[in-house]
VEXDREN-2710 file (C-alpha; in Angstrom, 1 decimal):
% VEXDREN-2710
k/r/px/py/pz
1/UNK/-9.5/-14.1/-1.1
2/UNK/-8.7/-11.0/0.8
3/UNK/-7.2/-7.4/-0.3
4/UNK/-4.9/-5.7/1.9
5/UNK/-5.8/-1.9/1.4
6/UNK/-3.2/0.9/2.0
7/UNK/-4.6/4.5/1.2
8/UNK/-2.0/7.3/1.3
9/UNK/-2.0/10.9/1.1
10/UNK/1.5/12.2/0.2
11/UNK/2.9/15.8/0.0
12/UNK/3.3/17.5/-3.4
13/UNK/7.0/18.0/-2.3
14/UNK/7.9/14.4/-2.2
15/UNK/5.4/13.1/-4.7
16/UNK/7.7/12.4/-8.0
17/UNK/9.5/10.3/-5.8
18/UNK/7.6/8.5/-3.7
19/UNK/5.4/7.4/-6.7
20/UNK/9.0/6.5/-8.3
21/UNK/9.9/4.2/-4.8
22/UNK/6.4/2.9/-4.7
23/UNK/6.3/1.5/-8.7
24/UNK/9.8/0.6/-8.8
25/UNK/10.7/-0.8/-5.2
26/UNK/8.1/-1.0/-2.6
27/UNK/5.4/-2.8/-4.5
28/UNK/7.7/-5.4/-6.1
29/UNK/9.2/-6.1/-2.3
30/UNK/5.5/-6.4/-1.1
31/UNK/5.1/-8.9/-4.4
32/UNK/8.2/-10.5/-3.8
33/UNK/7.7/-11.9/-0.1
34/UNK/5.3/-14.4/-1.8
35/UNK/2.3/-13.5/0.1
36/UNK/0.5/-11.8/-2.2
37/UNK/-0.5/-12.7/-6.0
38/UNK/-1.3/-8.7/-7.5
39/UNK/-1.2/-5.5/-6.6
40/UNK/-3.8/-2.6/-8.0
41/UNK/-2.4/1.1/-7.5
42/UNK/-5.0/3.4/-7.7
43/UNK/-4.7/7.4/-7.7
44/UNK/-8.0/8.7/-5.5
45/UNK/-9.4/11.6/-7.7
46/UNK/-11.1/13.5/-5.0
47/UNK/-9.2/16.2/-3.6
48/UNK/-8.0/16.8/-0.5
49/UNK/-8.6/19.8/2.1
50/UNK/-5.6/18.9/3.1
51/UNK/-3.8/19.0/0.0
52/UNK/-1.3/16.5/-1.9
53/UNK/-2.4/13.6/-4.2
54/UNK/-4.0/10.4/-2.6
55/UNK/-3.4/7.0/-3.8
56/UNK/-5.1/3.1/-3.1
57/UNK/-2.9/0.3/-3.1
58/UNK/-4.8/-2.9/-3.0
59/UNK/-2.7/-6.2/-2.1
60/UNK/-4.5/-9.6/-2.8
61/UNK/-4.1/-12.5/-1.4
62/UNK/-4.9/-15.9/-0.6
63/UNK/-6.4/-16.0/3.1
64/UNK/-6.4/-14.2/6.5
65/UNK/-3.8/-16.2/8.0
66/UNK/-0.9/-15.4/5.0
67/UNK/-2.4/-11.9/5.4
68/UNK/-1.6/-12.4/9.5
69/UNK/1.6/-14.2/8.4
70/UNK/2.9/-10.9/6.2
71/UNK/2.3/-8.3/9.5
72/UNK/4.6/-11.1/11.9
73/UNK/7.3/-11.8/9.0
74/UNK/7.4/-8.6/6.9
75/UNK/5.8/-5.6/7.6
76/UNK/7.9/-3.9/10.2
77/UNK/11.2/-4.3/7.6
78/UNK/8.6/-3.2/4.3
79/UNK/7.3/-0.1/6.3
80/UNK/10.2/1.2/7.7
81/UNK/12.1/1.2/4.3
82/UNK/9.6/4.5/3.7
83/UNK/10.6/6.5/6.6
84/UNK/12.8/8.9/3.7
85/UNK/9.2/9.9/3.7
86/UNK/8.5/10.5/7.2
87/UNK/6.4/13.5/8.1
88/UNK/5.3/13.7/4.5
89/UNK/2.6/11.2/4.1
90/UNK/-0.4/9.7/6.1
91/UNK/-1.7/6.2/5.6
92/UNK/-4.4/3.8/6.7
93/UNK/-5.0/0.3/6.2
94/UNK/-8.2/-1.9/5.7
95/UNK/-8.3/-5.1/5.7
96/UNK/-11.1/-6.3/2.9
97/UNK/-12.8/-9.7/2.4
98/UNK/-14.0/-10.5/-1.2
99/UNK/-17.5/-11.8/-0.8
100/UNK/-18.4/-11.6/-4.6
101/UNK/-16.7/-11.3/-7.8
102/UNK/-18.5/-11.0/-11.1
END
């Protein structure tokens, strides 16, 4: 199994929002293109120098190649939906490998 890891930091301005569009439409479109089985959203309670409210979004799914198969087929169309955002957010992604669950 592997986790697809998005961590964002988004602006106080936009933040109502965004976690609205993230709940409500961008994590049931991830869900929905088959490739992954859950999703775990997470708000980071550390605080920023830079300000704004952080969040985890963990993906799981079945192997490395759906994971490959998701950046080819979907996620140009899924990240660009969030450009009403654009300038108002940073994100990075990790790509995890369970080695152990207990």
């Amino acid at each position: 199994m592997y986790i697809y890891n998005v961590t964002i930091n988004i602006e106080e301005t936009v933040h109502d929002e965004w976690l609205n569009w993230m709940k409500n439409e961008h994590i049931p479109e991830m869900l929905d293109t088959g490739k992954f089985s859950k999703a775990l959203m997470s708000k980071v309670l550390v605080e920023e120098e830079m300000g704004g409210f952080t969040y985890s979004v963990q993906y799981t799914t079945d192997s490395n190649e759906t994971l490959q198969r998701y950046y080819e087929e979907d996620a140009e169309r899924l990240r660009s939906k969030s450009n009403k955002f654009a300038g108002k957010f940073v994100a990075f992604r990790t790509e995890l490998e369970i080695v152990s669950e207990q």
